[in-house]
C-alpha positions in Angstrom: -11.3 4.0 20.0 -9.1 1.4 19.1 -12.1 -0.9 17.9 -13.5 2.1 16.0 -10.3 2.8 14.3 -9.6 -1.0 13.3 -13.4 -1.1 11.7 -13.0 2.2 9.8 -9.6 0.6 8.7 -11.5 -2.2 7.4 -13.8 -0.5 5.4 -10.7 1.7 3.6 -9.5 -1.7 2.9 -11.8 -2.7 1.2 -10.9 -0.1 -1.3 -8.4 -2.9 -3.0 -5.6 -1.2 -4.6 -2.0 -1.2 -5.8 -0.3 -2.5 -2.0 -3.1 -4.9 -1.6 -2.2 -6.5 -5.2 1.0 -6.6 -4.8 1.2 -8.2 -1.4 -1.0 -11.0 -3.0 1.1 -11.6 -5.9 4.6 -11.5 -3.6 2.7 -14.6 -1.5 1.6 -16.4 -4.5 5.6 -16.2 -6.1 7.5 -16.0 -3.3 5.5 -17.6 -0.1 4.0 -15.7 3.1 7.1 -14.8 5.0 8.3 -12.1 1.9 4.6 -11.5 1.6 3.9 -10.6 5.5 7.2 -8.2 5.3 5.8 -6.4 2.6 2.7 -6.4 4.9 4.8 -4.8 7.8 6.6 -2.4 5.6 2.7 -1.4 4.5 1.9 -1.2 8.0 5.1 1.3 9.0 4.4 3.6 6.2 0.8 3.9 7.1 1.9 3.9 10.7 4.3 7.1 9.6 1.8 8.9 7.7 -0.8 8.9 10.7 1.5 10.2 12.9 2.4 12.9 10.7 -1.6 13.9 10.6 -2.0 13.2 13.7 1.0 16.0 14.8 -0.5 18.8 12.9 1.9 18.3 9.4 -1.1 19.2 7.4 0.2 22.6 6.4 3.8 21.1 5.5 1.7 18.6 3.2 -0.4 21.7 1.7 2.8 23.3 0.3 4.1 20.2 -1.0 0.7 19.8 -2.8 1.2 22.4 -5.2 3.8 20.4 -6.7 1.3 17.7 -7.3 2.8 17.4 -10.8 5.9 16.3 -9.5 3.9 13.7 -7.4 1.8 12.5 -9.8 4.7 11.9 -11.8 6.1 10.3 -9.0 3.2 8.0 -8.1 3.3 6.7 -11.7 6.6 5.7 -12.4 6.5 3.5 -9.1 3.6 2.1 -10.0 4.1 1.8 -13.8 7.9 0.1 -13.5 6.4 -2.5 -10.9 4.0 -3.1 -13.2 6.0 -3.6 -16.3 8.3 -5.6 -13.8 5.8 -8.3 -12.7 4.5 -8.9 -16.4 8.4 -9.8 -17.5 8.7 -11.6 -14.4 5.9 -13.6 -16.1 7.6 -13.8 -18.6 10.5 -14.9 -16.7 12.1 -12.0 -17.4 13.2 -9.6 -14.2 14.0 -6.3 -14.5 15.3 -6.5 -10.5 18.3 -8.5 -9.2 17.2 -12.2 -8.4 18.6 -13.0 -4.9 18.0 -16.8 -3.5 18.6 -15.6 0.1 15.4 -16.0 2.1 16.7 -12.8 4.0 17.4 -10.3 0.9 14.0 -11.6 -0.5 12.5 -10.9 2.4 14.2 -7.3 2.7 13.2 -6.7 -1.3 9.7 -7.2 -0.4 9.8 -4.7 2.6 11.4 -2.2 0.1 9.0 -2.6 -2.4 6.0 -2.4 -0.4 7.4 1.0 1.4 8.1 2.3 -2.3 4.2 1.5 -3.6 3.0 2.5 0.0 4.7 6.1 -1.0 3.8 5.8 -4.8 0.9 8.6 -3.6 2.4 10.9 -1.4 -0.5 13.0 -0.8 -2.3 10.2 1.4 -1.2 11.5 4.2 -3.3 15.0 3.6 -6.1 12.0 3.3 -5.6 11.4 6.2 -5.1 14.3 7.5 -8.7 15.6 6.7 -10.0 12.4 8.5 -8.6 13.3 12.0 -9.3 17.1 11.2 -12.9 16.2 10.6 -12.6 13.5 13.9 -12.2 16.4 16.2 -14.4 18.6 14.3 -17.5 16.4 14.7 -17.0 14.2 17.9 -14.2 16.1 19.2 -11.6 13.4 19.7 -8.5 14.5 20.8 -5.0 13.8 22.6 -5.0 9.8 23.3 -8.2 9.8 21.4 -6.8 9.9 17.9 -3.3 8.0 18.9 -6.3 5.3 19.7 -8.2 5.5 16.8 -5.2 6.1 14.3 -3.5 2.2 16.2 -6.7 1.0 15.0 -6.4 1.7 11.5 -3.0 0.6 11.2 -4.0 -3.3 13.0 -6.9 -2.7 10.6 -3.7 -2.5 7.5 -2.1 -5.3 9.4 -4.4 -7.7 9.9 -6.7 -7.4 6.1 -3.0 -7.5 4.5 -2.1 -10.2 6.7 -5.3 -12.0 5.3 -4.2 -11.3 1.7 -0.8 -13.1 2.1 -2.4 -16.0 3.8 -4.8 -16.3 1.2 -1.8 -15.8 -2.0 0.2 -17.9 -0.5 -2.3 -20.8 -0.2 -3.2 -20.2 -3.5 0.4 -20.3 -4.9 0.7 -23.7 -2.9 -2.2 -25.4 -4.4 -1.6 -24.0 -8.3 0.7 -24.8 -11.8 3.5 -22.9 -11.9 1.7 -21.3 -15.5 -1.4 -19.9 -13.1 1.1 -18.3 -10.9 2.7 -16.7 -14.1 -0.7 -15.5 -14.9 -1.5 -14.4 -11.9 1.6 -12.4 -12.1 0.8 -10.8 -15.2 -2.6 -10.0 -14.1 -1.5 -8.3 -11.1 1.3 -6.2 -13.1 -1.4 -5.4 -15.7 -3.7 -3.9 -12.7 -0.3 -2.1 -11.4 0.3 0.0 -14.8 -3.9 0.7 -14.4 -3.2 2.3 -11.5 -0.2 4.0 -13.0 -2.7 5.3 -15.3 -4.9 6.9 -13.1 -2.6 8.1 -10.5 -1.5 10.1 -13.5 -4.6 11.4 -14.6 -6.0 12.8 -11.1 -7.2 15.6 -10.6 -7.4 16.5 -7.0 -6.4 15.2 -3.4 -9.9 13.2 -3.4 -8.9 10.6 -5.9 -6.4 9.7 -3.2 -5.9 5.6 -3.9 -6.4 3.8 -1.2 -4.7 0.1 -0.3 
């Protein structure tokens, strides 16, 4: 179950969205280590949101749906002041504190990716409907979906993991002005996503990282 849970992880990760970017850019500015505690801070909030499906919160989550308004709004403003912050930051410009403390930049990362992690709320009625329809059709159950929902969360770990590897190489081995642009690319794809968490209309447009 484990196995199966990692794969299916996988293939959601390959839905490449706001986290994803944003752990890419933080290992491309600021190196792997405050890349891979964004990673874990990722990893935690998908960790939580599982175990909330997993324990049955679906009905909790169904209430708080019909404020999706106050969600969507939500959702957007996360994404859209990230956004608008990595373009400055291009720019040289930030709209957060600068701390030079490997620990506090570390900590910001872990923050930020828990804050983008929750920029939809409604994920976890995502994945709610995934375990729902797990026991449904191959009856999993009890140690079962703890298995299968591990899986998915070393699935978040290990493709994010990947990412930061793969920014911060790229941040080693580029000019200081590609980094910038990389920056701004990444903060332009941020407010895109603002965008469309803003102009969803149901639970299935759920963005996945």
């Amino acid at each position: 179950m484990l196995f199966r849970g990692l794969c299916f992880g996988m293939l959601l990760q390959l839905a490449i969205g706001p986290v994803c970017l944003f752990v890419f850019g933080t290992a491309v500015d600021q190196g792997f280590t405050a890349a891979f505690a964004a990673v874990l801070g990722t990893a935690l909030t998908d960790g939580s949101e599982i175990a909330l499906a997993i324990l049955g919160m679906r009905a909790v989550f169904d209430r708080l749906c019909q404020k999706e308004q106050f969600f969507r709004w939500f959702g957007t403003l996360i994404l859209a002041f990230f956004g608008i912050s990595s373009i400055l930051g291009s720019f040289d410009i930030n709209l957060l504190p600068s701390f030079t403390s490997g620990g506090v930049l570390q900590a910001n990362a872990f923050v930020k990716a828990v804050l983008l992690a929750l920029s939809n709320p409604l994920t976890v009625v995502f994945w709610a409907g995934i375990f729902a329809s797990k026991i449904q059709t191959e009856g999993m159950k009890g140690r079962d979906l703890w298995w299968f929902g591990g899986g998915c969360v070393l699935a978040t770990l290990t493709f994010l993991t990947g990412v930061a590897w793969l920014g911060a190489f790229a941040g080693a081995k580029v000019p200081a002005l590609v980094v910038k642009g990389l920056n701004l690319v990444v903060g332009a794809a941020l407010l895109l996503f603002a965008i469309r968490t803003f102009t969803k209309k149901s639970e299935q447009d759920i963005a996945l990282k």
